[in-house]
Backbone bond lengths (Angstrom), bond angles and torsions (degrees), N, CA, C in turn:
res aa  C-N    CA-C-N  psi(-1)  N-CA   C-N-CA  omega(-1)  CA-C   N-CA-C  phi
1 X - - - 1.446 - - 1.534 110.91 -
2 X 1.518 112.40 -56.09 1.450 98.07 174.44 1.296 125.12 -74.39
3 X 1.188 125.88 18.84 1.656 130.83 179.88 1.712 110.13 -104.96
4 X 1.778 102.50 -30.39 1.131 88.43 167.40 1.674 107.06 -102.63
5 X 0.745 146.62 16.31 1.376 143.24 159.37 1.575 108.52 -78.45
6 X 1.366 119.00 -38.95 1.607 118.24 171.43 1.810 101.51 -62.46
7 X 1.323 105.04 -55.94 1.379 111.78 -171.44 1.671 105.77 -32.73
8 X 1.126 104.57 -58.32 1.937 135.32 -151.60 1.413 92.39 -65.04
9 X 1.930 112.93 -41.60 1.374 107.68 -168.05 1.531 112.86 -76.41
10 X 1.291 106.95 -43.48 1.568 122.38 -176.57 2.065 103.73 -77.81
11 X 1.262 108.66 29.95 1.249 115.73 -168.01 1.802 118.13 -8.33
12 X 1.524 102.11 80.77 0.917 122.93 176.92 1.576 94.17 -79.82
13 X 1.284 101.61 140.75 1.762 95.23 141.60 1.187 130.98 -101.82
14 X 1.213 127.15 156.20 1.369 146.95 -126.06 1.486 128.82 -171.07
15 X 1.302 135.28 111.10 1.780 116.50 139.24 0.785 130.42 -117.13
16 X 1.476 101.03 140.03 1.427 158.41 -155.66 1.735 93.32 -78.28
17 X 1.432 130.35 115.62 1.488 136.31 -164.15 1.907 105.04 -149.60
18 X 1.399 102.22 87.57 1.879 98.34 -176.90 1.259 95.39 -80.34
19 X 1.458 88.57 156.10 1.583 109.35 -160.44 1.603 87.19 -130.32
20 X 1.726 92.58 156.10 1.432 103.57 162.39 1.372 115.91 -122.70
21 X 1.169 120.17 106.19 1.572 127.27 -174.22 1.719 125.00 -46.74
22 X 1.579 93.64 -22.78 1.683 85.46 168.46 1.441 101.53 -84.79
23 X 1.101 124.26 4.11 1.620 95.81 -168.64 1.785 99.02 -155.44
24 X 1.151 94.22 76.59 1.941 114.48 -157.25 1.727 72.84 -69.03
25 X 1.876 106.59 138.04 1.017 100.14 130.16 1.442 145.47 -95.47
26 X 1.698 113.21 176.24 1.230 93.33 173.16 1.712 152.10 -71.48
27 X 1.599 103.86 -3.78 1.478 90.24 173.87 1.800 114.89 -73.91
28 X 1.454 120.58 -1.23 1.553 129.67 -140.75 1.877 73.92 -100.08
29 X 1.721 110.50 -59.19 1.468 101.15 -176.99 1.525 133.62 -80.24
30 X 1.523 95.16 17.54 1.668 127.79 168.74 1.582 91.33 -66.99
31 X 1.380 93.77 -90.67 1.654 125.68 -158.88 2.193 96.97 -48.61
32 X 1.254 98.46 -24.91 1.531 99.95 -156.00 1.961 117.02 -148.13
33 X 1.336 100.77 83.09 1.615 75.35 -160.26 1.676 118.60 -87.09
34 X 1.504 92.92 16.10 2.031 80.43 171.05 1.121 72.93 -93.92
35 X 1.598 169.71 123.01 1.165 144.05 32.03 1.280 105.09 83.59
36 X 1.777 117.87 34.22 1.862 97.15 157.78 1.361 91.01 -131.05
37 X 0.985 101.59 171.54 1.610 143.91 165.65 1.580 113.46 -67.28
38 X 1.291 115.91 135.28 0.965 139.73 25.48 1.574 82.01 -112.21
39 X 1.625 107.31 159.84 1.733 119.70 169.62 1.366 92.79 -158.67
40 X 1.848 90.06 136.54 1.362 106.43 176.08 1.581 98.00 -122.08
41 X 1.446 104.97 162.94 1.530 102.15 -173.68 1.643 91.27 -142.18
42 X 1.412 89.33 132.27 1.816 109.73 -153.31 1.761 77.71 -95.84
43 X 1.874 91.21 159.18 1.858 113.65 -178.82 1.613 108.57 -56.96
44 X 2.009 107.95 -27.98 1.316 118.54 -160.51 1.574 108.26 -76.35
45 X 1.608 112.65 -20.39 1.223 138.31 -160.92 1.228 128.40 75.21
46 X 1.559 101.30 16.44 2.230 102.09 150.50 0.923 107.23 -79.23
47 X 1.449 110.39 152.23 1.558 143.49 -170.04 1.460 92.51 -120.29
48 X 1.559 117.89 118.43 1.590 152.63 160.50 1.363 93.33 -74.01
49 X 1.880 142.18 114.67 0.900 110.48 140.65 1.592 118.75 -125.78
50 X 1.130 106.33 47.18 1.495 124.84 175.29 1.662 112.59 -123.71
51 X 1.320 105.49 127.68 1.749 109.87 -171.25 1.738 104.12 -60.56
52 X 0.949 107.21 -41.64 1.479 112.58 -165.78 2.015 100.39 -62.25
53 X 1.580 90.47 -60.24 1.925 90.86 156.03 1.536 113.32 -14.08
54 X 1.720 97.04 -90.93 1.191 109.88 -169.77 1.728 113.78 -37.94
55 X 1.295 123.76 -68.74 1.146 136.56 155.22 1.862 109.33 -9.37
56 X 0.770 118.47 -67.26 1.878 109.53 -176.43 1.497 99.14 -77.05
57 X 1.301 115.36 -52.23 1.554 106.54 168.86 1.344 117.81 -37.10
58 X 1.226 148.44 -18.23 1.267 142.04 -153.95 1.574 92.35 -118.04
59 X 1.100 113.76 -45.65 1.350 128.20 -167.15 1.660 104.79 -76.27
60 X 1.501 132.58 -36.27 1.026 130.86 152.67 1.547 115.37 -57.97
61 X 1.152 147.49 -14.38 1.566 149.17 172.60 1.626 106.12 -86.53
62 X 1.326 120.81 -26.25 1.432 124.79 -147.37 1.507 118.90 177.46
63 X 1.167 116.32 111.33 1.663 111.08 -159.97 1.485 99.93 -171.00
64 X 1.750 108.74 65.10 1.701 111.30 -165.91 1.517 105.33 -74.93
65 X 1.484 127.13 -33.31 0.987 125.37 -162.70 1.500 104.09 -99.42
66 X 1.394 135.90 22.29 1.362 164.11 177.10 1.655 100.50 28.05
67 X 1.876 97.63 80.54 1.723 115.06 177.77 1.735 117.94 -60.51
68 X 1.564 103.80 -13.20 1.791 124.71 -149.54 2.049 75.57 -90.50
69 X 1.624 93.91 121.66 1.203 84.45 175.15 1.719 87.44 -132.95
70 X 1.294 125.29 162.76 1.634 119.67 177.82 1.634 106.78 -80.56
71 X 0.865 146.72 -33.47 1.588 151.27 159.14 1.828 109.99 -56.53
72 X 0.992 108.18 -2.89 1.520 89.27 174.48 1.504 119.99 -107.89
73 X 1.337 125.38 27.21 1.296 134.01 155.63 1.613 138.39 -58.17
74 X 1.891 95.72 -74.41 1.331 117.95 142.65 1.489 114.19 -27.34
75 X 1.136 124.19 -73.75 1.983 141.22 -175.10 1.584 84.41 -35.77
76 X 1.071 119.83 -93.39 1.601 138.69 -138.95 1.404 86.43 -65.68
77 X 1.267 144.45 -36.52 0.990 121.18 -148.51 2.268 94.17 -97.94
78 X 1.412 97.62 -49.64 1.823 78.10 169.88 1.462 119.54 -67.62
79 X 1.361 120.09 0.66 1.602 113.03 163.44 1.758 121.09 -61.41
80 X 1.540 93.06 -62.68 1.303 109.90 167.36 0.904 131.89 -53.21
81 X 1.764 127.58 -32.62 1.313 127.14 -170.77 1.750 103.52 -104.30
82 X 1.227 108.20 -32.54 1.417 114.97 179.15 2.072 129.83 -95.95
83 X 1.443 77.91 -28.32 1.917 87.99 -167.81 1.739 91.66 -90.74
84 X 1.461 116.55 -47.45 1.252 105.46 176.93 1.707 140.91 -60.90
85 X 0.789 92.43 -15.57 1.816 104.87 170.11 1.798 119.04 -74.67
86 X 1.821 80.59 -43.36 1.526 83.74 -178.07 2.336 98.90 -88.09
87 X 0.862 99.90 -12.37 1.740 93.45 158.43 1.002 122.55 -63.46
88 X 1.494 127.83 -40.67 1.583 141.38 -152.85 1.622 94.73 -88.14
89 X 1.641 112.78 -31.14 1.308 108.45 -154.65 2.247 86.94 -113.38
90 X 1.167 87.86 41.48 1.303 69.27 -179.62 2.198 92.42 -148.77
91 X 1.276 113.09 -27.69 1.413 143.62 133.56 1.209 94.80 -22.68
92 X 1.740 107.98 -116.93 1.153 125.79 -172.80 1.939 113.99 -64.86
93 X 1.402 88.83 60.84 1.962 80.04 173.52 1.502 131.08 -54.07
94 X 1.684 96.74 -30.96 1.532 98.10 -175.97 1.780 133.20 -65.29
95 X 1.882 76.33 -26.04 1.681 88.31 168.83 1.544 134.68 -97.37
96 X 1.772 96.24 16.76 1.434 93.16 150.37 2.013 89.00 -160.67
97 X 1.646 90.52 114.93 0.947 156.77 177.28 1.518 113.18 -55.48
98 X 1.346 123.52 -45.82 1.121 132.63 155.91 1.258 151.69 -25.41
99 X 1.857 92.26 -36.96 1.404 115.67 152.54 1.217 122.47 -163.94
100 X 1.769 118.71 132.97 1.175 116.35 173.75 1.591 129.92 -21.67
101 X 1.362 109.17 154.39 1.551 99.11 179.51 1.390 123.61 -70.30
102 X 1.553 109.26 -19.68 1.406 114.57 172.93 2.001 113.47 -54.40
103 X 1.646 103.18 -36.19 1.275 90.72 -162.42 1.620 102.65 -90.21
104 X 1.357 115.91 -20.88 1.561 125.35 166.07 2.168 108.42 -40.19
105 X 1.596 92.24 -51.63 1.717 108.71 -170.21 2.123 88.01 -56.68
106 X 1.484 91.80 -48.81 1.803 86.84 -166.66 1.712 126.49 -74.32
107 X 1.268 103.57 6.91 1.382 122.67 -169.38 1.648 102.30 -93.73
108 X 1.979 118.94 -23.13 1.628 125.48 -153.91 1.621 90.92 -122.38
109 X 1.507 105.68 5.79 1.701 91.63 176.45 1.449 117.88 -83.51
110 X 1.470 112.95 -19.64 1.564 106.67 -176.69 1.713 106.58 -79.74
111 X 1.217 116.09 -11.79 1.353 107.59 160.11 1.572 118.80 -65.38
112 X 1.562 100.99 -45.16 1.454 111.42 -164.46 1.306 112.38 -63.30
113 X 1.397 106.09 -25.11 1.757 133.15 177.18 1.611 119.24 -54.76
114 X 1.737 89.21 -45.70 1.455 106.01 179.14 1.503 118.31 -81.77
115 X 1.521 118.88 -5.78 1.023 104.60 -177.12 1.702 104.68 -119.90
116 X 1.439 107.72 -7.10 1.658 111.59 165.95 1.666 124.42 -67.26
117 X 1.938 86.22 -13.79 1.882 103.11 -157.42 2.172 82.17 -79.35
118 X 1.703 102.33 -36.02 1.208 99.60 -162.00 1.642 116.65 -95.40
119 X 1.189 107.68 20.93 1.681 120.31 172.45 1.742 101.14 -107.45
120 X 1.382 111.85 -22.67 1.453 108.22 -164.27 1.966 87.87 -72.57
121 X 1.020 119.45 6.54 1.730 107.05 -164.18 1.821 99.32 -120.09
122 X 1.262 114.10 -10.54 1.454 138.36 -148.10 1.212 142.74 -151.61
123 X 1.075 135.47 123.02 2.150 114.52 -178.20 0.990 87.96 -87.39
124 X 1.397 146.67 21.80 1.875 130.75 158.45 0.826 106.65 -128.68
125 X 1.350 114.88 174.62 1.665 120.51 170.32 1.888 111.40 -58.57
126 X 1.128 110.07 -35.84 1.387 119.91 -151.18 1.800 98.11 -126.70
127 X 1.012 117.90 -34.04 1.671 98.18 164.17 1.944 87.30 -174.91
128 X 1.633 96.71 -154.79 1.327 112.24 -165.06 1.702 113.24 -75.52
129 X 0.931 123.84 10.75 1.407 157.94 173.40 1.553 138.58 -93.86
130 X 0.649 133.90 101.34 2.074 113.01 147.15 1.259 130.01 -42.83
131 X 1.909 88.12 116.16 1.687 92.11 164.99 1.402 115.20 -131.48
132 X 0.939 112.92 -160.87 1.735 126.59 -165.97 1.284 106.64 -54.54
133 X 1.555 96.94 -37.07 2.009 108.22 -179.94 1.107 116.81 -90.05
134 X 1.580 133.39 19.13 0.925 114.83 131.52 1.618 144.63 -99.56
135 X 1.197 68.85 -10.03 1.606 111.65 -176.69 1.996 97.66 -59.57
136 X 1.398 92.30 -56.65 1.388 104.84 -169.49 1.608 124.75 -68.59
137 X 1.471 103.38 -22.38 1.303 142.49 -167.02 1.603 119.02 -78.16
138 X 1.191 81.92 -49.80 1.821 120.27 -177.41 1.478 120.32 -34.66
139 X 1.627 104.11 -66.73 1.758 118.09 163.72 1.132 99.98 -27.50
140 X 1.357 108.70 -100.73 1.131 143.68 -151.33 1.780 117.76 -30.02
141 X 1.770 97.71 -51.42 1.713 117.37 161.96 1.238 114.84 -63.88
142 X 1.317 128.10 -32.37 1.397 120.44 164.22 1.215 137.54 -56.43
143 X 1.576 114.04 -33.63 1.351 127.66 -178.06 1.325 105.00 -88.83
144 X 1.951 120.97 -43.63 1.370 102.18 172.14 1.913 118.50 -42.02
145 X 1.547 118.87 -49.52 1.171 121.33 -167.47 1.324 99.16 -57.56
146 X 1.329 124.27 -42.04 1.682 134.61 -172.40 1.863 109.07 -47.57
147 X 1.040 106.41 -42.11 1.279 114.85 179.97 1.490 119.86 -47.04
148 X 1.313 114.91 -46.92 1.756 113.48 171.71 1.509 99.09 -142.32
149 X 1.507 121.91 -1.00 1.410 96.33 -159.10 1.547 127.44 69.64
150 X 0.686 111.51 -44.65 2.071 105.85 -178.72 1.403 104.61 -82.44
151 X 1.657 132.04 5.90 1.610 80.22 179.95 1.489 109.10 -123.95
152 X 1.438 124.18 34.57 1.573 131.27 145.05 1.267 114.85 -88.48
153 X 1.482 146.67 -18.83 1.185 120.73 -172.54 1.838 112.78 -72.43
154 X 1.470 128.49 -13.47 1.470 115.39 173.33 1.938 99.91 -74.56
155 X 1.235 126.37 8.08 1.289 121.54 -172.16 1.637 99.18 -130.45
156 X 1.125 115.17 62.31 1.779 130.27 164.68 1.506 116.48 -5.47
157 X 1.216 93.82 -67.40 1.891 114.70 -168.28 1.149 98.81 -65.22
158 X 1.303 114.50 -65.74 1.638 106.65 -176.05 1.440 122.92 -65.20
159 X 1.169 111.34 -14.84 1.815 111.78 167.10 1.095 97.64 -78.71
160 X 1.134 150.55 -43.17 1.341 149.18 -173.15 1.811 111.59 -64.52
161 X 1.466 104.16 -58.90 1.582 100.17 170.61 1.649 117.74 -32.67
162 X 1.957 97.93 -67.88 1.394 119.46 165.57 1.770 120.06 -8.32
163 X 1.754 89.63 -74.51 1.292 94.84 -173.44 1.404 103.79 -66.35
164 X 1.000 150.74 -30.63 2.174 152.81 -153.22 1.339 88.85 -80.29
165 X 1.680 123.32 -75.29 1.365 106.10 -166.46 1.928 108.92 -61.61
166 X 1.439 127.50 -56.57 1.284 135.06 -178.42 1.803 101.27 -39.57
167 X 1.231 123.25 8.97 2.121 114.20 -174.02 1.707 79.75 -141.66
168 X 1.477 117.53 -10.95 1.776 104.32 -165.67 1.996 102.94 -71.21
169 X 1.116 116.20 133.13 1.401 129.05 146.16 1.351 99.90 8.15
170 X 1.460 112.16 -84.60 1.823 131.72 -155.24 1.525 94.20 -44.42
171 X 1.506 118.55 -54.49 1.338 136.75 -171.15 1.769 113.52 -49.16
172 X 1.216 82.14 -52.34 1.939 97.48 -170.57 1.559 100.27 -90.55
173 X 1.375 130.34 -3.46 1.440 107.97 149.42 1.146 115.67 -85.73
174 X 1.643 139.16 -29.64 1.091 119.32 -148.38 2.012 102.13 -113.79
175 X 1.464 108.08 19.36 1.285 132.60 -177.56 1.528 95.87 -96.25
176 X 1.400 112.75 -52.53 1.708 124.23 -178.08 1.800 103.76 -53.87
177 X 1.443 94.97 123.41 1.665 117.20 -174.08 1.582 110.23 -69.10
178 X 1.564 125.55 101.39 1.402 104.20 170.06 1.338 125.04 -66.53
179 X 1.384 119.44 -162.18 1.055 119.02 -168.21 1.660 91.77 -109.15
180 X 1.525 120.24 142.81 1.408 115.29 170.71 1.272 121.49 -33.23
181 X 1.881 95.02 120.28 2.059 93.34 -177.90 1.393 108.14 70.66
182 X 1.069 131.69 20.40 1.358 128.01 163.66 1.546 99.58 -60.46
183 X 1.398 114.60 148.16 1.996 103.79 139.46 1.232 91.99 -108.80
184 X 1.592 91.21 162.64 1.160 126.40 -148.47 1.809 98.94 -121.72
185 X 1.535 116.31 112.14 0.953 114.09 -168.49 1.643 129.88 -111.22
């Protein structure tokens, strides 16, 4: 999601090809053979297969509303390395067992904490703007809320971010289903 939302912004062109992970085809384990998603395959013939990749790649071609902020390194990177584990394990509760999902939800609030502390100053993560980190951020907070719904509303700001980008333009084009083999413009 955030690779094609960078893509969409830096209006790359592109096609857009859903995949079904049980049943990879073969040009995907051509271009890519661990076989995930997202992979882009550049004119030069490098293969991007990391979103965050893709993401500066796009943003190095095209970046009018200037997303490249110097604070969003640090951000993206304890999201990914820290917020996502405890998503996956809070997601998938059943497959770790260890602890109810309630205590999985209470394990991702001091992140959520840290980033409600940093909307109370801001409508972004990082200032009065959109940048990469939220951009980058975005997924990931969406699906935690996706999980039951209840556990952003004690965190205002960030339901609020949530909802701005999740109703924004960028969002609702790149949510809209092409048609097989469309590019995506």
């Amino acid at each position: 999601m955030r690779a094609r939302m960078a893509l969409h912004y830096a209006q790359i062109p592109h096609t857009q090809t859903e995949v079904d992970l049980k049943n990879k085809p073969a040009a995907l384990l051509a271009l890519s053979p661990k076989g995930t998603v997202p992979v882009l395959h550049l004119p030069n013939g490098e293969v991007l297969e990391q979103s965050l990749d893709i993401m500066h790649y796009a943003l190095s071609q095209n970046d009018p509303d200037h997303w490249r902020h110097e604070d969003t390194v640090s951000l993206i990177h304890a999201n990914d390395t820290l917020f996502k584990p405890l998503l996956d394990r809070y997601k998938y509760h059943a497959r770790h067992p260890e602890l109810i999902a309630a205590e999985h939800c209470q394990n991702g609030e001091a992140w959520l904490a840290r980033l409600e502390a940093a909307l109370q100053h801001s409508t972004f993560l990082l200032a009065n703007r959109i940048t990469i980190a939220d951009i980058a951020l975005f997924p990931f907070l969406r699906q935690w809320h996706g999980v039951d719904g209840k556990s952003l509303p004690h965190f205002p700001h960030l339901l609020a971010w949530l909802n701005h980008i999740q109703h924004s333009a960028l969002f609702l084009a790149i949510m809209a289903r092409p048609s097989q083999n469309q590019e995506q413009q």
